[in-house]
Every structure is written in C-alpha cells, then in structure tokens.
N, C-alpha and C positions, 0 to 999 in steps of 0.2 A: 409706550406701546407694549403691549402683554403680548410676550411669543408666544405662538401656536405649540402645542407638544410635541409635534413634527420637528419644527423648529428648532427645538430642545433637544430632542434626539439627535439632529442633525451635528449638531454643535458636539454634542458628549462626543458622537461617534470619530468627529475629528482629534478632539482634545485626547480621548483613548488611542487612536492613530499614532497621534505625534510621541504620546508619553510611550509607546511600543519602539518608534520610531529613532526617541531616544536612548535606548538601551530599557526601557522597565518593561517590570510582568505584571500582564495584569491580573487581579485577584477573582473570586470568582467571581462577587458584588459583580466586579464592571464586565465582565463579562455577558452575566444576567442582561445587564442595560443595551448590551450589542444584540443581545435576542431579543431584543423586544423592539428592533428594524423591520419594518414591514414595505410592502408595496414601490414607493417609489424610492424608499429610504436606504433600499437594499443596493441602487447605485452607488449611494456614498459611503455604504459598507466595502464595496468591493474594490471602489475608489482606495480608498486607504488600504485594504488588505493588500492590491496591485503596488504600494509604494512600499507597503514593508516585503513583498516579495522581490521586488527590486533593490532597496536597499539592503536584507538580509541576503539573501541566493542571487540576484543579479537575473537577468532574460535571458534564462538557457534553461534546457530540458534535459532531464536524464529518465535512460528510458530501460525497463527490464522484462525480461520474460520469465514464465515456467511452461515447464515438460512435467506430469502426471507419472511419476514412476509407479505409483500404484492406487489403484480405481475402485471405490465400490466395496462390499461386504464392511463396512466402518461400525467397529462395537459402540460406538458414541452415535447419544440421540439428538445432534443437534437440530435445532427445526427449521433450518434452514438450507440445511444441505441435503443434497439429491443423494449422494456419498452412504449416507447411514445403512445399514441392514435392515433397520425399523419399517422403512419406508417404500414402495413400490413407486419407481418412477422409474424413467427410462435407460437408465445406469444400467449398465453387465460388469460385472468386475472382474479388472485385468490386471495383469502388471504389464510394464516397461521394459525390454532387453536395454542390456547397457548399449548396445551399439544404437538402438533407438532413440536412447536421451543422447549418444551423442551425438546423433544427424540433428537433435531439435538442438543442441548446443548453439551448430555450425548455420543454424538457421540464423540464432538470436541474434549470434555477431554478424552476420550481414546484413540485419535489419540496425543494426545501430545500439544492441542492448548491452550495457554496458552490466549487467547482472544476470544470472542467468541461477532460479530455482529448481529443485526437484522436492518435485510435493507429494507425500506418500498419504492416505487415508488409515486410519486408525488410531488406537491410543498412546503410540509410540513406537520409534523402531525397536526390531530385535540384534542380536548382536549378530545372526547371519543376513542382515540386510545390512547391516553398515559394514559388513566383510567383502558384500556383494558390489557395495556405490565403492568401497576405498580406492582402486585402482581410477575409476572412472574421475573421482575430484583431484588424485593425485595428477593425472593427467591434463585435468585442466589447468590446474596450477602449475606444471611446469612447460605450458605452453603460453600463460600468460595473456591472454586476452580477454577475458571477461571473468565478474567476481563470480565463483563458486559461491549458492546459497543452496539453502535448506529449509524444508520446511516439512518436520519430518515426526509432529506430535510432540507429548509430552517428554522432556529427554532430564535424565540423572546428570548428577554430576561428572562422574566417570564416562557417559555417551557425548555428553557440552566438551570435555576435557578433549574426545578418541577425534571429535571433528574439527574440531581445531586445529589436531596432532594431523591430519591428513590433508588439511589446507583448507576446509569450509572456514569462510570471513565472516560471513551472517547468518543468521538466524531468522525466519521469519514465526514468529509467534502472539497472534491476534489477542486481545481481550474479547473483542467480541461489541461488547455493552458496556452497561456500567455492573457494579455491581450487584447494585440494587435489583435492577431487570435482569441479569445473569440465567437465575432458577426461572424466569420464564421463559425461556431460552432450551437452555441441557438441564438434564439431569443427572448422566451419567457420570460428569466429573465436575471442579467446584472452579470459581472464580481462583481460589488461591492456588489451586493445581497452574492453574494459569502464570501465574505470576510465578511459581515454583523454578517453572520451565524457565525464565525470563531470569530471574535472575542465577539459576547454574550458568544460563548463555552469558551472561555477564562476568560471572565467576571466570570462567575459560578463559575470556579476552575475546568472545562473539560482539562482531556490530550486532545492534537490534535494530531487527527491523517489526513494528507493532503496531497496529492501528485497529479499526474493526469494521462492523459491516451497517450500515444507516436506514432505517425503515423498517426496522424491527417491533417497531409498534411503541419505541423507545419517546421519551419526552425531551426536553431541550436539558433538564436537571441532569439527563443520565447523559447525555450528550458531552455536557459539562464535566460531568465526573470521571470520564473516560479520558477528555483531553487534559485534563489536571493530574490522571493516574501516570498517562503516558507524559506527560510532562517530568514525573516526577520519576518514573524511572529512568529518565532521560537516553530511549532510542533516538537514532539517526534517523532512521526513515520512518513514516506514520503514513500506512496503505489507507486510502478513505475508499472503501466500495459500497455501493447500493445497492438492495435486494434484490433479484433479480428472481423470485418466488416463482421453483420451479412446479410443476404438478406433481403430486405425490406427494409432495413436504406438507407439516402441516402448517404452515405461513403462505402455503396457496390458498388464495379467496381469501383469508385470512386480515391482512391488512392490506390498507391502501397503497399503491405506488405513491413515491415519494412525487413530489412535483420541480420538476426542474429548478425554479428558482429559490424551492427550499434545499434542495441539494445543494445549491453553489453557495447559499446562507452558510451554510456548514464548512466549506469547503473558506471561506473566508473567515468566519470565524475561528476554525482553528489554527490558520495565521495568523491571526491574532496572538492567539494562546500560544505558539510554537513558533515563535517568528523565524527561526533559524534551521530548522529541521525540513527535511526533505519531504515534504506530500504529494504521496501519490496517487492518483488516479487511478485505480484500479478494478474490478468488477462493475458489472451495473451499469456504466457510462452510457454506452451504445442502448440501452432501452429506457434510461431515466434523463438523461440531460439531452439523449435527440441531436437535434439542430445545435444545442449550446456547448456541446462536448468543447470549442476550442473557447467559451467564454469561463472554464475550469479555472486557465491560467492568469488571467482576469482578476477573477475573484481568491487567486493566490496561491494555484498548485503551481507544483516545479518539477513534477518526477510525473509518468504515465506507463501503464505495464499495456504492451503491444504484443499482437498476435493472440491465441485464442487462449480460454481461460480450463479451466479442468472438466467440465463435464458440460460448456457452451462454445460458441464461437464468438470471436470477438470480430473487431472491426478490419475490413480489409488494409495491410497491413501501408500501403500506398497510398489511400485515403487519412492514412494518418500522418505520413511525410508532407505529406504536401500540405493539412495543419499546421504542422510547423514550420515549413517554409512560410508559407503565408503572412505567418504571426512573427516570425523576422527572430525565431528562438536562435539561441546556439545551443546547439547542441553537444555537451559534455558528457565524451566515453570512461571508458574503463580506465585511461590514465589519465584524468581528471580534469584534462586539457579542452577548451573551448572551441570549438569549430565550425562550420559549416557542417548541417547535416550531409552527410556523403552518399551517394547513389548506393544499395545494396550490391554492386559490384564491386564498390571500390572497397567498402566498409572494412571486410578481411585485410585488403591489405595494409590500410591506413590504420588497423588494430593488431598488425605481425609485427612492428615495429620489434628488433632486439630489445630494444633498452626494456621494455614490459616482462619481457622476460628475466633479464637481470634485474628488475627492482622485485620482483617475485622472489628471488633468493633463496 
C-alpha cells in the first residue's frame, strides 16, 4: 500500500521527535521537513514538540516582566517599532524615575515574575544612565528576589563588564530576523552590531536572553536561520513575539497578521531546534494567538512575559493566572524551585525568603 504524503510527513515528524527526544540536533534539512507540516499535521507537530517540552523543561512556567525606563525619541529606524524618531505614532517620549521602576519591580514579584527588565529606547546607554540604574540594580540584588535584567541597546565591552559589576544577570538582546531579511527591517545599524552586543554580554559572564519578532514579512528560511543563529550562540532564554503592527510604523497595512496556527507552527518548531532553552512567550500573543494564547504551551513554550509590554497593554494580569492554573503548570520563581502558582498576596512573601538573599552573595 503506497502512503499518502500526509502519512509521510506524519511519520518523519515522529522519527525527528524521538531523535530530539533522544539527546540529537536536528539539522537544518530536517528541520525544512517539520515546515512543510500543514493543516491537520500541525497536531502531530505539537504533539511531539509538548513531549520534548516535558522531557527537556518539565510542566512548569516561568514568567518575567519589564518597566520602560525610557520611551520614544529612538535614533534607530526599525520598522516595527512605535519607539523610532522616524515615525509618528502615538508614542510621547519619557523617561522612568528610578522610584518608578521600583514600584514596577514590586509589582512583578507579586504577580510571580521571577525576572524583572528595564528597557531603555535608543542606540545604547550612556555612562550617566547606567550611573543613574546602579544604585536601583544594586538594590535589587541585595534584596534578592527577582533576576535583574536589561535590555538597554547596543553595549561595549566595558558597559557588558560595568553591569555585571553592579549585579545585572541577563541581557536581553533580539536578532530580530534573520540575516538575510535584516536590511529589510533597519537600516540604521547592522545584523552584526547585533551580535557585537551578544557576545561582549557573553564576554562579561551575562545569561542571554535572544530571540526575535515573527511576521515581519520573513519566510520559514529566515525563520530557520534565526533559530540556528540563536542556537549557536547558545542563550538561555529565546523571547518569540509577533508583530503587533502599530500605526505609524511602516509594517502598518504592510503585512499580514500572522495566523494563529502558524504562530504556534513556530513556537513548536523551534522546540524542536532548542529542546532545552527557555521560550518565551512574549509580545503579540493577546492579538495573534486570541483564544489559543494557553495552546503556546502545547505546542512547546515554558516561559511567558506578564503584565503590559513598552508602548501596548498586555493581558490582564489574572486572566493569565488562572491559564496556568488550568493548565496544571508549576510554576518556577526566582530561586528556581517548583511550586504552586501563589496568589499575588502571597507571592512577596514566598519570594522574601533569607536564604535568596544569601545565595545572592
């Protein structure tokens, strides 16, 4: 009997499962062959990406915020962001008081975020903005409850080195694309600037945290090459957000919204490619996956960023707790421990614990 190509598919898509399953990476070849899953086929995709997220990361959630330390006036053109100078949209550009970022701190950890960014707009900090955050991250780091992150542009060696010295753990620093679709994208600064940043944060001793943004008008090649990039500088955490095309950018009208079930395509494929690395959920969700926002974890994510995002709102912050309850997650804080998600009352205290503080050091 001559299988159907369905059939075919069906089969590869298991046999690439298991071989992930058993410790291998797949190449890009078989990668290729997991996109070219369609229609009913994309259950069996997700089927298996849901076993290698269980047997890589286990059924728990970790979950992080950012606070906007500064807004607006951005000398970069990217075409997707509201953020640029370039562009008229609804953006007014502000900065942040430090006591500001720290009420949004105090937020994250009683919503459960075991991370906590501050995201600044532009090409990179100056040496009187990281004079202005030092006290603010040394504080949080010797209070110990949630990771200090950054996500604060292009950064030198000596700026990778100064936040390390002051307690930043991670780095958030996107590719975006691939490289190829890059220049359709910015122009202002290059793919390897990108990378530039990535690896001084690497140099320092920074987690990386790296992934990019999906519906960019990008093809499944650039898709690929992105999760092969990030594979190969090997970050811990890999943000997946979808465009969320605001007016004013020139990616408004521009391209199509992605469609849900090709989001979560992605979202499972690259468990595939990253069996072990933390994917997160990030931008985009609440207007591109809709109703399927909790079938993410399904299809293979383990990490989701809560509360609202830099120049949109995200999803109400309760409507997302009770997703993960639902879905029967644990949820893993800031000291790395597995739990029961805990009521935003308790969350503070169940993350004051001493010992967080003395393993901060």
């Amino acid at each position: 009997m001559i299988q159907s190509s369905d059939d075919q598919i069906r089969e590869r898509i298991g046999e690439l499962g298991r071989k992930v399953l058993g410790g291998g990476l797949l190449s890009r070849e078989e990668a290729r062959e997991l996109a070219r899953a369609q229609g009913e086929l994309l259950y069996d995709l997700f089927y298996w990406a849901n076993r290698i997220r269980l047997r890589f990361v286990g059924n728990t959630v970790k979950l992080c915020s950012i606070v906007a330390g500064r807004v607006g006036a951005c000398s970069e053109d990217c075409g997707y962001c509201s953020q640029s100078k370039y562009y008229s949209t609804h953006v007014t550009p502000s900065r942040a008081e430090v006591d500001q970022i720290e009420a949004a701190t105090q937020e994250a950890i009683r919503h459960g975020a075991s991370s906590l960014g501050v995201v600044n707009s532009g090409r990179g900090p100056t040496d009187a903005e990281l004079d202005r955050l030092e006290p603010y991250y040394r504080k949080v780091v010797a209070e110990g409850r949630i990771r200090p992150c950054a996500t604060l542009g292009e950064l030198s060696p000596e700026h990778a080195r100064r936040l390390a010295d002051m307690g930043v753990q991670r780095i958030n620093h996107n590719l975006e694309t691939s490289r190829r679709h890059f220049p359709n994208i910015v122009s202002t600064h290059t793919y390897d600037d990108r990378l530039r940043t990535i690896h001084a944060a690497k140099q320092a001793g920074l987690s990386i945290c790296c992934g990019g943004i999906f519906g960019l008008g990008e093809d499944w090649e650039d898709r690929l090459d992105m999760a092969l990039e990030i594979r190969q500088i090997g970050a811990d955490v890999v943000p997946i957000n979808f465009l969320n095309a605001i007016e004013g950018t020139p990616m408004h009208g521009r391209v199509a919204d992605l469609k849900p079930m090709e989001a979560l395509k992605i979202v499972a494929i690259y468990r595939f490619l990253l069996p072990d690395r933390e994917l997160k959920i990030a931008g985009g969700r609440e207007k591109i996956l809709r109703d399927l926002q909790s079938w993410c974890f399904f299809a293979g994510a383990s990490s989701m960023m809560v509360g609202n995002y830099l120049t949109t709102f995200g999803r109400n912050r309760e409507e997302d707790r009770q997703m993960f309850r639902d879905l029967e997650l644990n949820w893993v804080g800031y000291d790395e421990q597995e739990r029961e998600l805990p009521d935003a009352e308790s969350a503070v205290r169940e993350l004051s614990l001493p010992v967080l503080g003395a393993a901060m050091g």
